[in-house]
mmCIF file of the N, C-alpha and C atoms, coordinates in Angstrom:
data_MODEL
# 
_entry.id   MODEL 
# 
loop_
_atom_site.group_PDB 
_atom_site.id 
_atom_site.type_symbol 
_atom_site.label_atom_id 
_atom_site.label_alt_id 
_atom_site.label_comp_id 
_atom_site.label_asym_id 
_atom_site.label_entity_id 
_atom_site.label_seq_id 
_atom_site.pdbx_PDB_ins_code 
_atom_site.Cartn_x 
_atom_site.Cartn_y 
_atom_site.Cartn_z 
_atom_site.occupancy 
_atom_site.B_iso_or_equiv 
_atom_site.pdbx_formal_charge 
_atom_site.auth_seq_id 
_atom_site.auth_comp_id 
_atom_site.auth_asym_id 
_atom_site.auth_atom_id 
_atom_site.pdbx_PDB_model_num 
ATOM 1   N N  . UNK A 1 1  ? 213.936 -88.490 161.670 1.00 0.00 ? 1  UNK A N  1 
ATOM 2   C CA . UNK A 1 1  ? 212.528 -88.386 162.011 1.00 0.00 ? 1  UNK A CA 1 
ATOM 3   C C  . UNK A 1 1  ? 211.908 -89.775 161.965 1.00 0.00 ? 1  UNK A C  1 
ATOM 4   N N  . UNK A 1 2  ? 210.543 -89.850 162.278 1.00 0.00 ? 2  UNK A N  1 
ATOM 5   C CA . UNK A 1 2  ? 210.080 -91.271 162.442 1.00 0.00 ? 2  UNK A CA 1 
ATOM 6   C C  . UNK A 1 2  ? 208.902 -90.921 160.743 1.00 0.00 ? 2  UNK A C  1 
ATOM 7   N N  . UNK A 1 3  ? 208.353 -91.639 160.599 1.00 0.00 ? 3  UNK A N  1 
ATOM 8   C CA . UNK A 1 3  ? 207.414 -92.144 159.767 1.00 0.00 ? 3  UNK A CA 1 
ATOM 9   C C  . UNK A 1 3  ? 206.103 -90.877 159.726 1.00 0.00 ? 3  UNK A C  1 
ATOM 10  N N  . UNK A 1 4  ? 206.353 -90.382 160.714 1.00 0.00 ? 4  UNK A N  1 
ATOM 11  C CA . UNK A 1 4  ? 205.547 -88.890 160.998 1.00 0.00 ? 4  UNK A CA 1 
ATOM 12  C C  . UNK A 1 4  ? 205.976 -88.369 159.832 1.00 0.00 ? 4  UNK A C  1 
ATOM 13  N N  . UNK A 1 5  ? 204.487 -87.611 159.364 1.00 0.00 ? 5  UNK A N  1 
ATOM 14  C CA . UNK A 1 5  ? 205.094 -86.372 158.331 1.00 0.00 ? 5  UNK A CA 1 
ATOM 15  C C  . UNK A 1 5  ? 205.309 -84.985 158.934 1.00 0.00 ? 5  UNK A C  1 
ATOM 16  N N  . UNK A 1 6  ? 206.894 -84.283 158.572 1.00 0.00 ? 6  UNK A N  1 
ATOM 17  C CA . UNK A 1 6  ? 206.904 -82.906 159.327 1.00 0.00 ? 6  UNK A CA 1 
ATOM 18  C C  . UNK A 1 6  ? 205.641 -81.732 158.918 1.00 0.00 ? 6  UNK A C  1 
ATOM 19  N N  . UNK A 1 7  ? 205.309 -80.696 159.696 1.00 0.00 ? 7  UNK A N  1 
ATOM 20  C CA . UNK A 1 7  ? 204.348 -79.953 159.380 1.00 0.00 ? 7  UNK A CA 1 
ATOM 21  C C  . UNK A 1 7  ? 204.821 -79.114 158.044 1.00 0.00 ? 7  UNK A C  1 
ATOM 22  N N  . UNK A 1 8  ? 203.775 -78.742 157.075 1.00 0.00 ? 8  UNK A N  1 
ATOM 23  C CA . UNK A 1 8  ? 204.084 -77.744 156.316 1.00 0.00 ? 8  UNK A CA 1 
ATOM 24  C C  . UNK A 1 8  ? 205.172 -76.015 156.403 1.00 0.00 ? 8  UNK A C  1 
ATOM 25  N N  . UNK A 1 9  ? 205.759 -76.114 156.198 1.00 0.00 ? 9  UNK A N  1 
ATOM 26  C CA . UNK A 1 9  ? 206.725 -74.596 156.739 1.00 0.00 ? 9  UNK A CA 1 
ATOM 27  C C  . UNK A 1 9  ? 207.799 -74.829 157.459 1.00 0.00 ? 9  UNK A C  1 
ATOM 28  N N  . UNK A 1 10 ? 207.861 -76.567 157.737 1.00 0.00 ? 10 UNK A N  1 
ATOM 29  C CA . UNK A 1 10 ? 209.185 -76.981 158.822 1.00 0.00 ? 10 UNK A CA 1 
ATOM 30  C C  . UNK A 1 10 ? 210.174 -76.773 157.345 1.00 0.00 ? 10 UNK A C  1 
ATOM 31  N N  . UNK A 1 11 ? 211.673 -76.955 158.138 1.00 0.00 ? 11 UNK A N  1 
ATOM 32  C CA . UNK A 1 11 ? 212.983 -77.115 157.768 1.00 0.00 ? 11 UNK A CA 1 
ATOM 33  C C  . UNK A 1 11 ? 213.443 -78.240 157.964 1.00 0.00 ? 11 UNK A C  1 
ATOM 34  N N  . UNK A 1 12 ? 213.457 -79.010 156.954 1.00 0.00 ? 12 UNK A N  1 
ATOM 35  C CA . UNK A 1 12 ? 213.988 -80.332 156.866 1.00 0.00 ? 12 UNK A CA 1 
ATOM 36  C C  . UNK A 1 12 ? 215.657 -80.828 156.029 1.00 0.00 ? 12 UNK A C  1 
ATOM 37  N N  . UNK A 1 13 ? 215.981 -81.982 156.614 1.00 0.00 ? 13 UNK A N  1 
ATOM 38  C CA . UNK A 1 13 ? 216.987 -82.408 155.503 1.00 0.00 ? 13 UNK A CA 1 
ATOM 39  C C  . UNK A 1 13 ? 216.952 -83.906 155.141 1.00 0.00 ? 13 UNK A C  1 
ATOM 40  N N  . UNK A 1 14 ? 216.823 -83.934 153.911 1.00 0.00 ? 14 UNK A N  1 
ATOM 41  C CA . UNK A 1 14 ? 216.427 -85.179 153.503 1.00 0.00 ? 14 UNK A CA 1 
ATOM 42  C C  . UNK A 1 14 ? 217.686 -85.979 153.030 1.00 0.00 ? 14 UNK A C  1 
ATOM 43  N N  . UNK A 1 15 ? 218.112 -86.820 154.139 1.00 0.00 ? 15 UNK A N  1 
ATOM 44  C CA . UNK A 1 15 ? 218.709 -87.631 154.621 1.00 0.00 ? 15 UNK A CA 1 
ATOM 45  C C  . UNK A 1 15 ? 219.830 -88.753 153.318 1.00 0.00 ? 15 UNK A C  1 
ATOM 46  N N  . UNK A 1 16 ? 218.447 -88.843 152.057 1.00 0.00 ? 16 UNK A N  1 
ATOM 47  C CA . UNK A 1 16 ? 218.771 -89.952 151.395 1.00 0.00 ? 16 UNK A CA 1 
ATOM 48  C C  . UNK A 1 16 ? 219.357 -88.812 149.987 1.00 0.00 ? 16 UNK A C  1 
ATOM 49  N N  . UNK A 1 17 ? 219.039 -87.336 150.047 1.00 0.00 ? 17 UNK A N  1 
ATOM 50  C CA . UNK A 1 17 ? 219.961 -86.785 148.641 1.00 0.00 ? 17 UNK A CA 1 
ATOM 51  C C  . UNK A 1 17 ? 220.999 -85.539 149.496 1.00 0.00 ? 17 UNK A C  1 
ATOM 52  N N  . UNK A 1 18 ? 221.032 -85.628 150.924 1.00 0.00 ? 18 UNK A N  1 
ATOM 53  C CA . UNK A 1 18 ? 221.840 -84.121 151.602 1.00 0.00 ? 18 UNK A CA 1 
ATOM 54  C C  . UNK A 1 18 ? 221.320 -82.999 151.573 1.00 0.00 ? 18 UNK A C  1 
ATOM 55  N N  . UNK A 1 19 ? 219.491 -82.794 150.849 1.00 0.00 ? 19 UNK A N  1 
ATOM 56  C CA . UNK A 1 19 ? 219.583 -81.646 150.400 1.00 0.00 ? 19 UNK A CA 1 
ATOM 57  C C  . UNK A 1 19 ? 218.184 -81.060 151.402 1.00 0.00 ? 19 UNK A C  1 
ATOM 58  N N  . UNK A 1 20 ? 218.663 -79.656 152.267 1.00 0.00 ? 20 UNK A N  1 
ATOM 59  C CA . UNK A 1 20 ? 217.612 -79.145 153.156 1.00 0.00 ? 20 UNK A CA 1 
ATOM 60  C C  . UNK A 1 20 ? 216.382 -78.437 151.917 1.00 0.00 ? 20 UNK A C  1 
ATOM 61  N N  . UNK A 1 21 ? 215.436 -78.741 152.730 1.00 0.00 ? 21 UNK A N  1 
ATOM 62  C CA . UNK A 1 21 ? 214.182 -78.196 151.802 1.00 0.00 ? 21 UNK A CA 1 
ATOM 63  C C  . UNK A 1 21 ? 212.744 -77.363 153.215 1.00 0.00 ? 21 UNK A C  1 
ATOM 64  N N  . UNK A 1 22 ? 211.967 -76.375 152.387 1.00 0.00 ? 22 UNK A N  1 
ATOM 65  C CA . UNK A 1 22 ? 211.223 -76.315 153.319 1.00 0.00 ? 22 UNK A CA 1 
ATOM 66  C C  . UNK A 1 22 ? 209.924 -77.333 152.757 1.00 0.00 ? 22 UNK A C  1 
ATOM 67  N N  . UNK A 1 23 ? 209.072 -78.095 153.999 1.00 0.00 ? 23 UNK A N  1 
ATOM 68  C CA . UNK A 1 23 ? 207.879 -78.682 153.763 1.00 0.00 ? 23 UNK A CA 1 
ATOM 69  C C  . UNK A 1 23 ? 207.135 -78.233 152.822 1.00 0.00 ? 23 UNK A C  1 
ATOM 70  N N  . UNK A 1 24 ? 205.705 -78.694 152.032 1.00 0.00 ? 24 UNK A N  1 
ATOM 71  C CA . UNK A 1 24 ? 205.569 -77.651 150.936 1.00 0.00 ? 24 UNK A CA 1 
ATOM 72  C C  . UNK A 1 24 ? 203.931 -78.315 150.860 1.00 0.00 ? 24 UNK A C  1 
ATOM 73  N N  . UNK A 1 25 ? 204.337 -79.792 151.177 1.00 0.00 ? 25 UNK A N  1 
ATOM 74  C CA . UNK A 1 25 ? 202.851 -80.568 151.266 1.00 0.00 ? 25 UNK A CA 1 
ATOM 75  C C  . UNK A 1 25 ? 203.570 -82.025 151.668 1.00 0.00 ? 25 UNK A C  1 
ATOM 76  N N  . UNK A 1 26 ? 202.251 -82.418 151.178 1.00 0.00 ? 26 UNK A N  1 
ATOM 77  C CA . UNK A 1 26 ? 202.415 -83.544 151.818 1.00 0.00 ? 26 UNK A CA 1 
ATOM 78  C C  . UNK A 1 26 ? 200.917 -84.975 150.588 1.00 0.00 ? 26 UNK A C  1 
ATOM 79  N N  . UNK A 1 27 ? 201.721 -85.646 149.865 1.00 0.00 ? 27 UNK A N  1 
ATOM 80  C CA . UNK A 1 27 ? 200.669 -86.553 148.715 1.00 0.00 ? 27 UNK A CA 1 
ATOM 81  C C  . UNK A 1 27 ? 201.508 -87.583 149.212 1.00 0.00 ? 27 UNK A C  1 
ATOM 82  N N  . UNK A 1 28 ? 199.914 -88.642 149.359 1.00 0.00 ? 28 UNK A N  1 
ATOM 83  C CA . UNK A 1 28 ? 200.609 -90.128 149.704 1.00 0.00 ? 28 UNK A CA 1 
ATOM 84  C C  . UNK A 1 28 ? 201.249 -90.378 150.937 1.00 0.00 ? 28 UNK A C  1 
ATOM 85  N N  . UNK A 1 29 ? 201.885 -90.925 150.608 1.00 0.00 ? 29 UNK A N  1 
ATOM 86  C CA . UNK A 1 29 ? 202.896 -91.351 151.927 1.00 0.00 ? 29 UNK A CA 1 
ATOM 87  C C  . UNK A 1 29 ? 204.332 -90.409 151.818 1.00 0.00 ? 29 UNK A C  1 
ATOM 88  N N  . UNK A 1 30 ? 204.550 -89.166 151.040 1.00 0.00 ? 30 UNK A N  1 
ATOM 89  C CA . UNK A 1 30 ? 205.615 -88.787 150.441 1.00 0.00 ? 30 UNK A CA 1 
ATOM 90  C C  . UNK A 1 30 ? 205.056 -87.188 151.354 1.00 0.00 ? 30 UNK A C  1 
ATOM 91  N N  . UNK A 1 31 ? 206.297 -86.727 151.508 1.00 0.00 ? 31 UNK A N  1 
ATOM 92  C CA . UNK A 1 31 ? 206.587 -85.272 151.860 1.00 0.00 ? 31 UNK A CA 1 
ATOM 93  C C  . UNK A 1 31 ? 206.901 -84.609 150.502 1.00 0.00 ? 31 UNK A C  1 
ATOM 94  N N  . UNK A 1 32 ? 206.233 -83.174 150.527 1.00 0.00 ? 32 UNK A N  1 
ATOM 95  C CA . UNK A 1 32 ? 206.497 -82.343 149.093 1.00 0.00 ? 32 UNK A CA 1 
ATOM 96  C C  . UNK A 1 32 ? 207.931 -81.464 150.157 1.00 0.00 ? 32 UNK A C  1 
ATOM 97  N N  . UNK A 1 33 ? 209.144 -82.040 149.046 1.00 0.00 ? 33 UNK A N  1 
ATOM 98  C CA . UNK A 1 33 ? 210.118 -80.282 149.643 1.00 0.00 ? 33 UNK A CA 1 
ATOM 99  C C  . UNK A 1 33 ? 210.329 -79.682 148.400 1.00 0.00 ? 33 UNK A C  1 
ATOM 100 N N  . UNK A 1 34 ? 210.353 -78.115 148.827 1.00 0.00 ? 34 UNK A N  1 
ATOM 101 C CA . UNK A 1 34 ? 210.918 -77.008 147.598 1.00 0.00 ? 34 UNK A CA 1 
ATOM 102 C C  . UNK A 1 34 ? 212.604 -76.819 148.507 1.00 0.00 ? 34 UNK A C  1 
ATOM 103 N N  . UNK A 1 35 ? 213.383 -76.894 147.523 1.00 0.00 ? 35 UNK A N  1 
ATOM 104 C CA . UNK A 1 35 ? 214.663 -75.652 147.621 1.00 0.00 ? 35 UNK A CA 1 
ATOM 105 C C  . UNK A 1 35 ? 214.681 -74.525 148.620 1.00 0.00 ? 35 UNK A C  1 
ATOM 106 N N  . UNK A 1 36 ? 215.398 -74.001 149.672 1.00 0.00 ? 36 UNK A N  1 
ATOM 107 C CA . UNK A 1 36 ? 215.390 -73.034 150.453 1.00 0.00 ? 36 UNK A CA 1 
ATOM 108 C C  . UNK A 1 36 ? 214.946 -71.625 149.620 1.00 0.00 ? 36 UNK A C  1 
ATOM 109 N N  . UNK A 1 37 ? 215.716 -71.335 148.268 1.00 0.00 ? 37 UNK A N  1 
ATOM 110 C CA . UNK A 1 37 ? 215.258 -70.247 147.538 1.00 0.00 ? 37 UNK A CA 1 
ATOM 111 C C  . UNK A 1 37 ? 214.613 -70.766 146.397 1.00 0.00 ? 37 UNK A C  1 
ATOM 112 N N  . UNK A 1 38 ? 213.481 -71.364 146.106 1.00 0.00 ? 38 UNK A N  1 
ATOM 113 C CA . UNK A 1 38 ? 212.580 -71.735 145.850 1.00 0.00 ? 38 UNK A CA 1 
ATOM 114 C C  . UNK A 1 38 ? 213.356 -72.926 144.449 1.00 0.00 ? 38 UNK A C  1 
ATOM 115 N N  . UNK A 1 39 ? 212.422 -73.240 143.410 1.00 0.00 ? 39 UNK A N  1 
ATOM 116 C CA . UNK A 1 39 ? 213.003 -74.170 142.876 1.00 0.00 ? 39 UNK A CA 1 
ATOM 117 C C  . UNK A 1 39 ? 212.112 -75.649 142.701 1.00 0.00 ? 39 UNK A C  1 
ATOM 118 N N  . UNK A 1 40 ? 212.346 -76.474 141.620 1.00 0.00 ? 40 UNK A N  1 
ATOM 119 C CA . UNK A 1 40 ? 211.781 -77.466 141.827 1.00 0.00 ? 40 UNK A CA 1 
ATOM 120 C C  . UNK A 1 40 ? 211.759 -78.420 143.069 1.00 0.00 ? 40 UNK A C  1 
ATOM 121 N N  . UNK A 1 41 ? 210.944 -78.813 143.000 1.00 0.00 ? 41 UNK A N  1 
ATOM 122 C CA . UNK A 1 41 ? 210.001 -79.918 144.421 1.00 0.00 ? 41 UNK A CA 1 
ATOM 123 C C  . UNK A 1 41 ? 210.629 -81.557 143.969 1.00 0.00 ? 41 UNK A C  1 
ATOM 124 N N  . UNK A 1 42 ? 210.720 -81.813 144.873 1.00 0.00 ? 42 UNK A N  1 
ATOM 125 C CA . UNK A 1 42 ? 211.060 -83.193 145.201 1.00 0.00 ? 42 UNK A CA 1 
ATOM 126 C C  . UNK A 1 42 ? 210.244 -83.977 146.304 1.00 0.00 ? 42 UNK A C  1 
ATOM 127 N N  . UNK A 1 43 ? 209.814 -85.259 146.125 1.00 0.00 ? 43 UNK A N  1 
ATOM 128 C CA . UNK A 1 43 ? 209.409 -86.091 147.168 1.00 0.00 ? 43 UNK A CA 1 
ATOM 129 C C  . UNK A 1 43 ? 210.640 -86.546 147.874 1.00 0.00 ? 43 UNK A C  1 
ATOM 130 N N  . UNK A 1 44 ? 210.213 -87.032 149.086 1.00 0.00 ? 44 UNK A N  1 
ATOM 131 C CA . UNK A 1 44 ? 210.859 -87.828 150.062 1.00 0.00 ? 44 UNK A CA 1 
ATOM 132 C C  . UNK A 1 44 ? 210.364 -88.303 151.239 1.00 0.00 ? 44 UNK A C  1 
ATOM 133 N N  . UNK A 1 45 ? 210.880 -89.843 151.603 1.00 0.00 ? 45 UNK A N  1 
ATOM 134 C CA . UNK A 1 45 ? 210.134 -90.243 152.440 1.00 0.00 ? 45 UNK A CA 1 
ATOM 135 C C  . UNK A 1 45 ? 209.761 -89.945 153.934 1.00 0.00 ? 45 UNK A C  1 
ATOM 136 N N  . UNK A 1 46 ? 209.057 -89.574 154.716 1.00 0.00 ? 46 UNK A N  1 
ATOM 137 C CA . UNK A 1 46 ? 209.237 -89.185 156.109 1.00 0.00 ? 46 UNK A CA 1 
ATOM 138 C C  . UNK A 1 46 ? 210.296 -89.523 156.772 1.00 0.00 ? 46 UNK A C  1 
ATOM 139 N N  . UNK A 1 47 ? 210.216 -91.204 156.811 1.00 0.00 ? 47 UNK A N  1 
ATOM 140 C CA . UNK A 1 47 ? 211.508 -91.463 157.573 1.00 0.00 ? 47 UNK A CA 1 
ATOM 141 C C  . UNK A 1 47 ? 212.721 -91.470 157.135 1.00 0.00 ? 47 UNK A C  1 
ATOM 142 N N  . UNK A 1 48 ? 213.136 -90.675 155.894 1.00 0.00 ? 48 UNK A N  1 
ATOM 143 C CA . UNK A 1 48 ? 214.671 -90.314 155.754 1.00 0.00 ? 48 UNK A CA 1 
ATOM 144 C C  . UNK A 1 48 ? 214.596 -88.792 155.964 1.00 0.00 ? 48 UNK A C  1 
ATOM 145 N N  . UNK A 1 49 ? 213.809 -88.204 156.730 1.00 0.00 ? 49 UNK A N  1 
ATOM 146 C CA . UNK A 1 49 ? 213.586 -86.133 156.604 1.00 0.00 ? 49 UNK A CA 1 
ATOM 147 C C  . UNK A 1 49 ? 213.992 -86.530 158.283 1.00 0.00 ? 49 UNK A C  1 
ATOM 148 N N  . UNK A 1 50 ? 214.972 -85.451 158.860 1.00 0.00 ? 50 UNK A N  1 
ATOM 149 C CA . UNK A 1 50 ? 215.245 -84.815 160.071 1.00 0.00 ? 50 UNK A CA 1 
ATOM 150 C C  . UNK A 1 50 ? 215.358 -83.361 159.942 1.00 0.00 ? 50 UNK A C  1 
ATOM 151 N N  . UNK A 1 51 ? 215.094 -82.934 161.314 1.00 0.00 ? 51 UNK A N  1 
ATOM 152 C CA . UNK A 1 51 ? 214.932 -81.769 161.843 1.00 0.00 ? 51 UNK A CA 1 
ATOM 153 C C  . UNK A 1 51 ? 216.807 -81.082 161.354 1.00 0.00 ? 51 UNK A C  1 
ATOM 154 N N  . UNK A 1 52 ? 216.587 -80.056 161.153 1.00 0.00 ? 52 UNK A N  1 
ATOM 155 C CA . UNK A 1 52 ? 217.981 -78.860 161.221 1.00 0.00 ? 52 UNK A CA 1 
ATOM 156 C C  . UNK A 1 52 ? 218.232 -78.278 162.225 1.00 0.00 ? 52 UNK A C  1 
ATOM 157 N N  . UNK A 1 53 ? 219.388 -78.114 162.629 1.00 0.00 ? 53 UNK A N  1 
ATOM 158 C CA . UNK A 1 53 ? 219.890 -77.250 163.839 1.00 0.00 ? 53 UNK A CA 1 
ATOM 159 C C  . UNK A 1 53 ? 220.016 -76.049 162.746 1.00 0.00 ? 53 UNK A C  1 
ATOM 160 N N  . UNK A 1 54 ? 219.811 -74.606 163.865 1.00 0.00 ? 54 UNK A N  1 
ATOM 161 C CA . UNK A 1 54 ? 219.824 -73.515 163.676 1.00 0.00 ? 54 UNK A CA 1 
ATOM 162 C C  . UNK A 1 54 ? 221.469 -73.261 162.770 1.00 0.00 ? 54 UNK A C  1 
ATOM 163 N N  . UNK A 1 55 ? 222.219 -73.973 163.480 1.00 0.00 ? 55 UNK A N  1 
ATOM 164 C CA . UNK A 1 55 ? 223.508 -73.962 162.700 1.00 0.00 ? 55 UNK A CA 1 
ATOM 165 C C  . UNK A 1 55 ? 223.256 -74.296 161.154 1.00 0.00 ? 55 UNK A C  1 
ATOM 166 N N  . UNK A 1 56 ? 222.753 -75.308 160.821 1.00 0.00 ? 56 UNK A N  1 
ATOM 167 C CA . UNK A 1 56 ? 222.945 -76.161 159.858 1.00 0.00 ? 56 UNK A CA 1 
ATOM 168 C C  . UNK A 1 56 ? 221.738 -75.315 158.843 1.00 0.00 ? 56 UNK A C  1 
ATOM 169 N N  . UNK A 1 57 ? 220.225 -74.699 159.346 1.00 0.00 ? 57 UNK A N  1 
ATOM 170 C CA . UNK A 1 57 ? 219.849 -73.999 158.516 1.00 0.00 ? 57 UNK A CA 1 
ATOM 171 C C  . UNK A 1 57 ? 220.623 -73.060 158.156 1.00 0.00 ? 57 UNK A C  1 
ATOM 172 N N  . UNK A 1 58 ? 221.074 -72.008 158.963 1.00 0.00 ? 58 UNK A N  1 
ATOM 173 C CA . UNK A 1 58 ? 221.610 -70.749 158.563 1.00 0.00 ? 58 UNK A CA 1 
ATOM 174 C C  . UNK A 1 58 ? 222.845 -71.335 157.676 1.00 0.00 ? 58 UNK A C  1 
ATOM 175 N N  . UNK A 1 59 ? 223.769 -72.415 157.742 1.00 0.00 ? 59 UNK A N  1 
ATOM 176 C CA . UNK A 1 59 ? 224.970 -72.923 156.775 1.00 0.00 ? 59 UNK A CA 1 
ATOM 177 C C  . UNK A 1 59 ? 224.076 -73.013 155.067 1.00 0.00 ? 59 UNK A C  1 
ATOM 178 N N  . UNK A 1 60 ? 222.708 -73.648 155.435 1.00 0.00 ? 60 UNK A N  1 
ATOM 179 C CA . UNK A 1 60 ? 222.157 -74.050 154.160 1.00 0.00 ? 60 UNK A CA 1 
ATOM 180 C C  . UNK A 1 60 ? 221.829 -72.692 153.351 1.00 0.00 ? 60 UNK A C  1 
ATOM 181 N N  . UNK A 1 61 ? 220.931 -71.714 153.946 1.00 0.00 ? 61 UNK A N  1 
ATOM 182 C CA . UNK A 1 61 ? 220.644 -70.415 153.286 1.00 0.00 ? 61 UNK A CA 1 
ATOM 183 C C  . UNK A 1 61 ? 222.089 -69.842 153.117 1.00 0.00 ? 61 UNK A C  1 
ATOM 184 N N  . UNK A 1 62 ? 222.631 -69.848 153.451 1.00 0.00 ? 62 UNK A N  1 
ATOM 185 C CA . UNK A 1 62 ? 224.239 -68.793 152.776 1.00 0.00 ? 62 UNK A CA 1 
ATOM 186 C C  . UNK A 1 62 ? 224.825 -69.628 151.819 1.00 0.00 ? 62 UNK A C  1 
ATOM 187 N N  . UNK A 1 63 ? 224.461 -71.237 151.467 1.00 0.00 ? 63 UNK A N  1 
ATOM 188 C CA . UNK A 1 63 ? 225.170 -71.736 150.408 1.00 0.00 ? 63 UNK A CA 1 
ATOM 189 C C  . UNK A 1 63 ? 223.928 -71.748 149.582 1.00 0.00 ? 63 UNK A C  1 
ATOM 190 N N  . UNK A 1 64 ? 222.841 -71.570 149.593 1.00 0.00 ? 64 UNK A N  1 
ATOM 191 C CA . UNK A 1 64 ? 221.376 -71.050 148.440 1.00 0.00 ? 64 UNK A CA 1 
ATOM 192 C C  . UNK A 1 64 ? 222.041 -69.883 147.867 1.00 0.00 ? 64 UNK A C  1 
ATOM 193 N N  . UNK A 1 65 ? 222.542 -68.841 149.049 1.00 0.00 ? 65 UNK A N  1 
ATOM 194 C CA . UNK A 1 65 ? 222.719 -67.539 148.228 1.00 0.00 ? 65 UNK A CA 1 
ATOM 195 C C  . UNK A 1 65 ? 223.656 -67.411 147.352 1.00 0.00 ? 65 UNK A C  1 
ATOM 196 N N  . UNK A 1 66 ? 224.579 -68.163 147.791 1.00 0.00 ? 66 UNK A N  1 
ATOM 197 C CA . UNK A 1 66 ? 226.018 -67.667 147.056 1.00 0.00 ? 66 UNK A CA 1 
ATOM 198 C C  . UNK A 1 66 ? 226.197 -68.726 146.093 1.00 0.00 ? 66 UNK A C  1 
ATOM 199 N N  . UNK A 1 67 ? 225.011 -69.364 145.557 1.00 0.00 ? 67 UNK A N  1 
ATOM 200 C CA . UNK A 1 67 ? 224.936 -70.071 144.777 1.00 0.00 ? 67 UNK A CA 1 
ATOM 201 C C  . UNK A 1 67 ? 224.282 -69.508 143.685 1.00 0.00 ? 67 UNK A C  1 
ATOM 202 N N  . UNK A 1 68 ? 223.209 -68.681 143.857 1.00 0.00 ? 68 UNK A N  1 
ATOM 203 C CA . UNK A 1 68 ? 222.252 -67.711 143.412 1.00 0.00 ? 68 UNK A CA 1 
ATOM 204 C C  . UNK A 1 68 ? 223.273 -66.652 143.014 1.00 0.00 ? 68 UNK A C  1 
ATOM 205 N N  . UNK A 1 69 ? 224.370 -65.970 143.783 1.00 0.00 ? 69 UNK A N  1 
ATOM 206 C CA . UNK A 1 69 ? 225.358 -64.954 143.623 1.00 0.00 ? 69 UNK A CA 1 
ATOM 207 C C  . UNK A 1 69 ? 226.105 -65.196 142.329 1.00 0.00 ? 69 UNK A C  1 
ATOM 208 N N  . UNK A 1 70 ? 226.575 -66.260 142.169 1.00 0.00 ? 70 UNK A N  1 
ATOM 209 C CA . UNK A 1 70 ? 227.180 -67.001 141.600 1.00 0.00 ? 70 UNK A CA 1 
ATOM 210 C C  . UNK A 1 70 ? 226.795 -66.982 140.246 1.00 0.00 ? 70 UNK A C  1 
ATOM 211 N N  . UNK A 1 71 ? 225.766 -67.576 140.059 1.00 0.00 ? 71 UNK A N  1 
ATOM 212 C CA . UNK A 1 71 ? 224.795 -67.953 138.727 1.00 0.00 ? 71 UNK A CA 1 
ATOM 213 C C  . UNK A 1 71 ? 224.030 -66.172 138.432 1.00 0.00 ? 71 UNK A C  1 
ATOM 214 N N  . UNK A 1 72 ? 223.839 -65.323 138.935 1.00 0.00 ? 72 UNK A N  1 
ATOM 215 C CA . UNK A 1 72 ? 223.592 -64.225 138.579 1.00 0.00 ? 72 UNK A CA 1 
ATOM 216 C C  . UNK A 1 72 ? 224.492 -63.457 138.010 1.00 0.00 ? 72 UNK A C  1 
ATOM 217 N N  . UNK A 1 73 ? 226.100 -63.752 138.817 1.00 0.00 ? 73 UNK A N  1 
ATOM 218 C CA . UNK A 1 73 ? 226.925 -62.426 138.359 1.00 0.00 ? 73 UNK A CA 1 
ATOM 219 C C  . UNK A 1 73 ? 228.112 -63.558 136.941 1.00 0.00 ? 73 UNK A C  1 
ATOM 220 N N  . UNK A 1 74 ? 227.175 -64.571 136.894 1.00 0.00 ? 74 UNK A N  1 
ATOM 221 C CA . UNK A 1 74 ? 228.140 -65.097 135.547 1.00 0.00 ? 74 UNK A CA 1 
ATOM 222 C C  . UNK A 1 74 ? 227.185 -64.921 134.143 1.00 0.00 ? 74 UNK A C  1 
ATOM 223 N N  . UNK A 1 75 ? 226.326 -64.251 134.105 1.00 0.00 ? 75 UNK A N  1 
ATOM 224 C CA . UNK A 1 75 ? 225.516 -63.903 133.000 1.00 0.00 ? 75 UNK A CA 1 
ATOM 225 C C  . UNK A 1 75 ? 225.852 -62.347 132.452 1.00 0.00 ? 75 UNK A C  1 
# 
């Protein structure tokens, strides 16, 4: 992405930790992302956030879940 901030509710991946987040806000010069299944918030800068292919979201939500699967059925 360029220096633009994405809109609130986009699907992003932030470039500089691998990790997709949805938009959440936006303070400063910094993008707010949450976790696909919710979770602490992280900043990041506009120009390290790109857009997701439909592929690459739907890859991200099935490794949220079965991560979630995971950590539920080991308690």
């Amino acid at each position: 992405m360029t220096d633009e901030r994405p809109p609130i509710g986009e699907t992003v991946r932030d470039e500089e930790t691998g990790r997709v987040g949805e938009v959440t806000g936006h303070h400063g010069r910094y993008v707010q992302l949450r976790p696909l299944l919710g979770g602490r918030e992280w900043d990041a800068e506009p120009a390290r956030l790109r857009q997701v292919s439909t592929t690459e979201l739907l890859s991200a939500r099935v490794a949220a879940l079965n991560s979630l699967t995971r950590r539920t059925s080991s308690t």
